[in-house]
C-alpha positions, -999 to +999 in steps of 0.1 A: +754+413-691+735+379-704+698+379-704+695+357-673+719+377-657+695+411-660+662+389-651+683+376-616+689+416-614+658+433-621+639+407-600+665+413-573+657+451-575+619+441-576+624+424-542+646+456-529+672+436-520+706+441-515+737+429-522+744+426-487+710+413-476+710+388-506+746+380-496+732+366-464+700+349-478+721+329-499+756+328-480+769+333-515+798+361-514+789+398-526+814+397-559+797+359-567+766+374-570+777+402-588+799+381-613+763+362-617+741+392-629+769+405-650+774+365-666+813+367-656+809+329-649+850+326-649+850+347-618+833+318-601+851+287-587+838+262-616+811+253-638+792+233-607+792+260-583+781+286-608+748+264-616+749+262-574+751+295-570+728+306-597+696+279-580+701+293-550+705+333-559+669+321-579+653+306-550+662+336-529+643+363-550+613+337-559+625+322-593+620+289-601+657+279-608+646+248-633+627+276-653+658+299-657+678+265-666+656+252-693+647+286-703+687+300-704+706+268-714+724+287-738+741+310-711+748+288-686+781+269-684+787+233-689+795+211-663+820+180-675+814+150-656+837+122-657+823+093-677+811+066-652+833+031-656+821+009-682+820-025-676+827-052-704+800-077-711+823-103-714+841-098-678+803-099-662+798-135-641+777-158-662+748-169-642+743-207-642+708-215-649+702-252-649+689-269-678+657-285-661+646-250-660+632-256-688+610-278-685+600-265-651+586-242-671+568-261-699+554-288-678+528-263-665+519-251-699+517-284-716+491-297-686+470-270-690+466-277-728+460-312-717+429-303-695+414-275-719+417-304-742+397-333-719+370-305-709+364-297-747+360-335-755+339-335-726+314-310-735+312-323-771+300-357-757+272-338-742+261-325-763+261-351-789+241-373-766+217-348-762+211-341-796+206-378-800+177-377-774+160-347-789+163-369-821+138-394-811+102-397-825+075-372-809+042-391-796+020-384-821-008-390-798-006-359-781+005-336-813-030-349-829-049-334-797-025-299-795-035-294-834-073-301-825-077-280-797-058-253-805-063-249-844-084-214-843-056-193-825-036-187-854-059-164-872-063-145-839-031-141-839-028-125-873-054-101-868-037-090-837-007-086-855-023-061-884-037-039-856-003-039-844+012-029-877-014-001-878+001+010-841+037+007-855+027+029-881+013+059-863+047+052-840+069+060-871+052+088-879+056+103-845+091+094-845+102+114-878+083+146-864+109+139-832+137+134-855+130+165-873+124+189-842+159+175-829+178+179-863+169+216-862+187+221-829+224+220-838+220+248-860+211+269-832+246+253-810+266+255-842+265+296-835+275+295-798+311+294-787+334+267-791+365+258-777+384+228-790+418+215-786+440+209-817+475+194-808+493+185-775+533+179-784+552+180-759+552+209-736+528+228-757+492+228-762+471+244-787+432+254-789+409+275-812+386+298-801+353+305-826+314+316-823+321+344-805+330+380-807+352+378-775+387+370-766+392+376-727+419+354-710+422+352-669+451+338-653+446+329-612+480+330-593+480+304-569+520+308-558+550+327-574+547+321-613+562+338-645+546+349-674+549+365-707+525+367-739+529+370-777+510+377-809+510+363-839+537+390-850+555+376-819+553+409-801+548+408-764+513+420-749+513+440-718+517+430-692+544+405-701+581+388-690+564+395-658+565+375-621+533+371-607+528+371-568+505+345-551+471+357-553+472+381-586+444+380-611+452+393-644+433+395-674+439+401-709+416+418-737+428+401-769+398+402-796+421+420-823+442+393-822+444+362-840+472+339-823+480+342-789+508+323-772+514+324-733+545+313-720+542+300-683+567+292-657+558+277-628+524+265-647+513+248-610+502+279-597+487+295-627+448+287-635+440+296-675+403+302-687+395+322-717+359+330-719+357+317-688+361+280-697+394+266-679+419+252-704+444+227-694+478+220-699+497+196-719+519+176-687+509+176-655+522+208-641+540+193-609+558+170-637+570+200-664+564+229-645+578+254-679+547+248-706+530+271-739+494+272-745+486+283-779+456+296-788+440+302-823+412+325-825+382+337-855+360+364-846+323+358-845+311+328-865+342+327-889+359+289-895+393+285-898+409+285-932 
């Protein structure tokens, strides 16, 4: 019996179904079904139908069938297509594509240069006959009387600006005391917990968990979903290789360990929060529904090595 074989069984026996009731679930024949858990795939009528027979015997019992294929593609057997014609290149129709093409499609490129151009000229003659303007000689007339009339202001102006300095000062000075009350604040968040995010490659996602003494994981069943969970040993934690129902909550007490891997089918119906913070996955579930999350943890205020 192959490992997919005995999941499709002992999930079969979870449902209490029988041959004959899955036998007309399925409309799959009793000694199909039978050849399916015990992985006697030669019993079937090909390659095809045993992959058929195999989605819908997983659908029946509340598998998802493109978890047990991605998961079991080992066990399963191989279809063999027939290659699909191939098609020289050379016997493909040549399309004619007339030569004034190309300049159909120059000609607008080369007129827009042509008018960037005339507006830059443009602008520089502007502005070169306004600078010429601005050149000309100031009446001196009304400098002389500007000068004469307003010739105390500037030391008012400089005595303004040293009371001003004295200002800036006392405003520096209130500004460091800031800067120093707000420097000593991170070393009070540096002790709380952290959750970060290390890698995301491909279907996997990995975190680390530090500045905290615990480790609780929650998982929120939404619809049908399978789980298991390993250790850093790669020994699985209880409960594990498990399917969840719609609706389960189950949690997981894992401050002795320091790697944790959980393996999710069916990631669309499964919510993860460790500590209570929700952790995502690395796809969008409804694209790769099979995905890992890893996640690292040190104990207390311990950093990583």
């Amino acid at each position: 019996m192959t490992e997919l074989g005995q999941r499709l069984k002992e999930t079969r026996l979870e449902k209490q179904l029988s041959y004959e009731q899955l036998q007309d679930k399925t409309k799959i024949q009793k000694r199909y079904l039978q050849a399916i858990e015990e992985g006697k795939y030669s019993v079937l009528p090909g390659a095809f139908y045993a992959r058929a027979f195999i989605k819908n015997y997983a659908e029946a019992v509340g598998l998802d069938p493109e978890v047990l294929f991605e998961e079991h593609a080992s066990e399963l057997p191989v279809t063999n297509e027939e290659p699909s014609e191939f098609t020289p290149r050379s016997s493909k129709t040549k399309t004619n594509v007339p030569k004034d093409n190309k300049v159909a499609k120059v000609f607008p490129v080369f007129l827009t240069v042509v008018l960037l151009a005339a507006l830059l000229l443009a602008f520089y003659w502007v502005i070169q006959n306004n600078a010429g303007n601005n050149s000309s000689e100031p009446n001196t007339e009304n400098v002389d009387k500007y000068e004469s009339s307003e010739g105390d202001k500037p030391e008012e102006s400089t005595e303004t600006s040293e009371d001003t300095g004295g200002n800036d000062g006392n405003s520096d000075t209130s500004e460091e005391e800031d800067t120093t009350e707000t420097e000593s604040e991170p070393e009070k968040e540096s002790q709380e917990q952290k959750v970060e995010e290390l890698s995301s490659e491909g279907s996997i996602k990995s975190y680390s968990l530090s500045g905290t003494e615990e480790f609780t994981v929650e998982l929120k069943m939404t619809g049908d979903a399978y789980v298991d969970v390993k250790d850093e040993s790669g020994q699985y934690i209880e409960p594990g290789r498990k399917v969840f129902k719609e609706g389960d909550t189950q949690q997981y007490d894992l401050a002795d360990k320091t790697q944790v891997t959980f393996n999710i089918g069916a990631s669309q119906h499964v919510e993860v929060t460790v500590n209570g913070e929700p952790l995502t996955y690395a796809m969008e579930p409804s694209k790769r529904p099979h995905q890992k999350i890893v996640i690292q943890y040190q104990k207390g205020n311990e950093e990583a090595d």
